[in-house]
N, C-alpha and C positions, 0 to 999 in steps of 0.2 A: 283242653290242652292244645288243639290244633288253632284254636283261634290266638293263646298265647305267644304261640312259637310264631306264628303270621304278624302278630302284631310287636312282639320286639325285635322280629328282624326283618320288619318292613316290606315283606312278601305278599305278592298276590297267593291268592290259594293255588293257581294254575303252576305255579312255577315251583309246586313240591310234586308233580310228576316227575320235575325234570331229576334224575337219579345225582347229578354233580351237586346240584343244590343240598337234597337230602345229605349227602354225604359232607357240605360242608357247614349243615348247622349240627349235623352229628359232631365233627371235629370240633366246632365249636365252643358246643356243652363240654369236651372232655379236656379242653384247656384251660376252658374256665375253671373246673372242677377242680385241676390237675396244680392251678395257679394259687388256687384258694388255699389246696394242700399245703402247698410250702410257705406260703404265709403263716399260717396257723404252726406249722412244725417249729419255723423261724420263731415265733413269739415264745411257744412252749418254753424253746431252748434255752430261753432269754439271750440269744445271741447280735439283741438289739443293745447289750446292756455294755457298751463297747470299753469303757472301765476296765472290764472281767476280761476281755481277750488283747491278747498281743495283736501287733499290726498285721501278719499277716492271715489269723482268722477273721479277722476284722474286715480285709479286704476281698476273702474270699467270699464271707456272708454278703458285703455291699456289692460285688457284682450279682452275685443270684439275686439278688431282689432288686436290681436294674431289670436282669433278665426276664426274670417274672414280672415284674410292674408294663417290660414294653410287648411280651404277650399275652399278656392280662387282658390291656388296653388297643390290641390291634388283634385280637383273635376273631374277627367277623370274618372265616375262612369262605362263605359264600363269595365274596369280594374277594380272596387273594386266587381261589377257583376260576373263577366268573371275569374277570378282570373289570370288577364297577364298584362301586362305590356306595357304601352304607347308610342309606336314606331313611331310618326308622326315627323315631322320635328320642332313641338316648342321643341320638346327632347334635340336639340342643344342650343340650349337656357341655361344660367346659373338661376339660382334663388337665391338672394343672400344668404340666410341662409341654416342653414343644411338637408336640403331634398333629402332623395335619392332617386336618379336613381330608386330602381325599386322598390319602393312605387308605390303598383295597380294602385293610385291614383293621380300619379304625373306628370305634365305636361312638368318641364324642369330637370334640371343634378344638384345635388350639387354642388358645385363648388371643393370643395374637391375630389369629385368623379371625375369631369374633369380634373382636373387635373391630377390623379394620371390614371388616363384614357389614358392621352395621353401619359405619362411619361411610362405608361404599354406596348405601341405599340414596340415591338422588331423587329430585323430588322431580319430575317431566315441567311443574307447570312453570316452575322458576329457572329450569335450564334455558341454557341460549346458545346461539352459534356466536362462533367469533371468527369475525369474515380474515382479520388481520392473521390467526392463523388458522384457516379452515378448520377449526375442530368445535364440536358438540361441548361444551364445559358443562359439567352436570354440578349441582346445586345439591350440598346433602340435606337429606329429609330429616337425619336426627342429627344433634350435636352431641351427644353423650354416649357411653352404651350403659346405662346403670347396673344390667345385672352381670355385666364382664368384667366393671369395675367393683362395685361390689364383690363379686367372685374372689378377683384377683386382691382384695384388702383384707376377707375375711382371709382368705391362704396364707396373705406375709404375714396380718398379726397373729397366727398360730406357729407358723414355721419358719420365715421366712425365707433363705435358699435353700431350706434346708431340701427342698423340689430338687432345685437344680444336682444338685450331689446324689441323691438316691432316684427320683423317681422323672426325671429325664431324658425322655428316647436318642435325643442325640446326644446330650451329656453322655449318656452309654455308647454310642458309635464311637466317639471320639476317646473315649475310657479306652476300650478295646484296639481302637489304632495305636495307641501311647506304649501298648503292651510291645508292638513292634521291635524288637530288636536292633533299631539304631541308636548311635549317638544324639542324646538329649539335649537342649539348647533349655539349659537350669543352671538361672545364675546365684552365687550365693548372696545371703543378706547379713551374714554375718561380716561387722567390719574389719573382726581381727582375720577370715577368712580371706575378704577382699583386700585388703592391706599385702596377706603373704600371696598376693597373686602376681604374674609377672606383669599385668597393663590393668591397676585398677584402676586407673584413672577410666580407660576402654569399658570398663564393668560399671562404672559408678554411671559413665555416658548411657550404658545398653540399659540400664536402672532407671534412668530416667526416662525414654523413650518409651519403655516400657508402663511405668505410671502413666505419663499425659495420652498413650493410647488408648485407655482402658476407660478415658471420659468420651470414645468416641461412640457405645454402647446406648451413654445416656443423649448423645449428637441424634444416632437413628431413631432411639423412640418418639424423641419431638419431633423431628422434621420429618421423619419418614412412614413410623405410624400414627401420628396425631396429626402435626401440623399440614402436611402436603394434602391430604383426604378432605380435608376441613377448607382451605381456606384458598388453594390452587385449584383441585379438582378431586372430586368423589372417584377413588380408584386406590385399589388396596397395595400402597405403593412398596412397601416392604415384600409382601406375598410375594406380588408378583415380579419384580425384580431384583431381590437379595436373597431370598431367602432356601439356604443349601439343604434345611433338614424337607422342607417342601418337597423340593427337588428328587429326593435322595428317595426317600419313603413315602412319596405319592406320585409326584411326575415321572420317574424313571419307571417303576412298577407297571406304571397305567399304560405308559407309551409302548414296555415291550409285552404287554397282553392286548391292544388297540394298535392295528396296522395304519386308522385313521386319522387318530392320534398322532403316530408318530410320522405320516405325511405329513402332516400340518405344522409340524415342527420347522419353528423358523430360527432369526437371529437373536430372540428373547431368548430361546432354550438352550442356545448356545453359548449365552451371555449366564443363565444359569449355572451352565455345566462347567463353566472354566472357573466359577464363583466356589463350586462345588467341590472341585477337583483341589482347587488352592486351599481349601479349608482340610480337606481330607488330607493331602501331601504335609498341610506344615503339623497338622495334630501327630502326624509320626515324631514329629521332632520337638513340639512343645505343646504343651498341657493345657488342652480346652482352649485353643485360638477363639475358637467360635464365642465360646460363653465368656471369655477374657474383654474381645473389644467389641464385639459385632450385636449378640444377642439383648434384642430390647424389652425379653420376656423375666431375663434374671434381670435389667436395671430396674425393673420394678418392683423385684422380689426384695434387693438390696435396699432397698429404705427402710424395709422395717426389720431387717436384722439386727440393730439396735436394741429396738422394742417387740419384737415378739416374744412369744410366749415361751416356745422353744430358744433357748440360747447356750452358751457354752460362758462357764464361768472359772475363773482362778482362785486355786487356791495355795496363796503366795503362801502359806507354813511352809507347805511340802515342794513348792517349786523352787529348781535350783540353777535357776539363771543368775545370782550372784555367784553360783560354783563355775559360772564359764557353762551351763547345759545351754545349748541351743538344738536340742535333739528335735523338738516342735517346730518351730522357725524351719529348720533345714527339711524336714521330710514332709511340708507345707505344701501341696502342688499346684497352689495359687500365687505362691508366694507373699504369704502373709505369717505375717509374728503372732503369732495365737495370746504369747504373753503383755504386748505392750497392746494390740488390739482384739481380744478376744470373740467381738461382734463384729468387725471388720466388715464393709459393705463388699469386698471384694469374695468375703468367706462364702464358702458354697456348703459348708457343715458338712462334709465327705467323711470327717471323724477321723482322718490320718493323725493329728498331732494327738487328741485322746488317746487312739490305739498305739502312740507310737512313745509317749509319754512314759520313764521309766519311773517316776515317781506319783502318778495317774494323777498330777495335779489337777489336770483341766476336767472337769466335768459338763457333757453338756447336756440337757435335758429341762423340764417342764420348772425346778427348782431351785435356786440358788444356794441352796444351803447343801451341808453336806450330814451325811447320818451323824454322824456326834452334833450335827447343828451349829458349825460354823459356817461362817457366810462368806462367802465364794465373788471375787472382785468378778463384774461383767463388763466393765467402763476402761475406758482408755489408760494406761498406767502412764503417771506424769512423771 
């Protein structure tokens, strides 16, 4: 048993003397346990079965199992104790949402992080200096990451966002900021809405701005996790300079348990922290900045929301968007039409327009059909 608990949580045998330790892989085991519990209770209840519940048990169930999923996945209490970092072998593990690497409290790898991880590995014998601007250019050893790509394909074609909406650590940070109590900046989509507005013209402009921002998601993952590592220089360019959940749940953590740390702390960290701060201030006032235009972990998930397995489907008998319903559309916090786009690559499956559905047209899950065995539109309505 002692050789188990040593070997998945990456311990010397000496360091179960030390009493803080003991006490935090005890913590440990009872959050795991405690995680698992409400998982299981969660299924019993079938309170996944979002159809069955009105929109606000619907969103009560989807934050508890944010909540649970991001101390599930960050419960290595040794590291939030200890203020280090979780070096056992589930570390190669991906986790699908945005958790970093060196979150005290994290058991496996971003997947962004891995990526840009392996894309970082330079090969010595083919780097070079370059006298024009004094720097070392490193040459990457691999062009691919296979099994973070793979990872990340076998994930969309099951679910595809459906990560980002439930099981998302900072999708949850920024959920929980929304709750905030200020004035919202939610504009509508409806055009008889925008019409009775006093500057729809100003609305249709803030409409737009809004779309062509939201290609700037798929702008970072080329240039910033793929392209720049690859073909300028071996250096995890995203990690290290954009990226706020980093920041938030690993760099911040680490720096105020590490006095060394946060000497060291230069004009990168400060370049993070105003990256950080901007993302945190505007999610008070609009809904998921971050995974809207910035996040290059859901542009990847949004391809195969299409075509995954999971999907959400219409079922036009009972939909009454010829009656003037736009009840879906409106309580949308993506801002998307569930009924003209049901697979939406912007759709994060959070399940609001389902639960919010007064004639429970939308259905989304593993099936298209519905129990009497009509079949359920998934495709774009022309």
């Amino acid at each position: 048993m002692k050789d188990f608990i040593l070997s998945l949580f990456g311990l010397e045998e000496a360091a179960l003397s030390d009493p803080v330790v003991v006490a935090g892989v005890i913590l440990s085991f009872v959050l795991i346990a405690a995680c698992i519990a409400v998982f299981i209770t969660l299924l019993v209840k079938k309170r996944y079965q979002i159809t069955r519940w009105g929109n606000k048990t619907w969103q009560r169930t989807k934050l508890i199992t944010q909540t649970t999923w991001f101390v599930l996945t960050n419960s290595f209490m040794v590291g939030w104790l200890k203020g280090t970092i979780y070096q056992g072998k589930l570390k190669y593990i991906c986790v699908p949402g945005m958790n970093c690497y060196s979150c005290p409290g994290a058991w496996g790898s971003c997947p962004i992080g891995a990526l840009q991880a392996v894309l970082d590995d330079s090969d010595p014998s083919k780097s070079w200096f370059d006298p024009k601007t004094s720097t070392f250019v490193q040459y990457p050893k691999y062009w691919i990451a296979f099994y973070v790509i793979g990872f990340l394909m076998i994930v969309g074609a099951v679910c595809g966002r459906f990560i980002c909406g439930l099981l998302c650590p900072f999708g949850w940070i920024q959920d929980l900021l929304y709750k905030i109590p200020v004035k919202k900046l939610k504009l509508p989509r409806d055009e008889k809405r925008i019409n009775a507005m006093k500057h729809p013209g100003r609305v249709r402009f803030f409409l737009g701005v809004d779309k062509y921002l939201r290609y700037a998601k798929y702008a970072f993952l080329l240039i910033m996790v793929i392209f720049l590592p690859l073909i300028v220089r071996a250096n995890p360019w995203f990690c290290k300079y954009v990226c706020p959940s980093g920041m938030l749940i690993g760099g911040i953590p680490l720096m105020s348990m590490n006095e060394s740390l946060a000497s060291a702390a230069g004009s990168l960290t400060l370049l993070k922290c105003c990256i950080l701060v901007s993302i945190v201030v505007l999610s008070m006032f609009l809904y998921r900045p971050f995974c809207r235009y910035i996040c290059p972990l859901g542009a990847i998930y949004s391809f195969f929301n299409p075509i995954s397995l999971y999907r959400y489907g219409i079922d036009d008998s009972k939909c009454n968007r010829c009656k003037g319903c736009h009840a879906c559309a409106n309580a949308c916090p993506m801002g998307v039409d569930p009924v003209k786009t049901p697979n939406s690559l912007e759709c994060i499956r959070c399940g609001t327009c389902s639960a919010t559905c007064p004639q429970k047209a939308i259905r989304p899950g593993f099936k298209v059909k519905t129990a009497e065995g009509v079949a359920l539109r998934t495709k774009k309505n022309k």
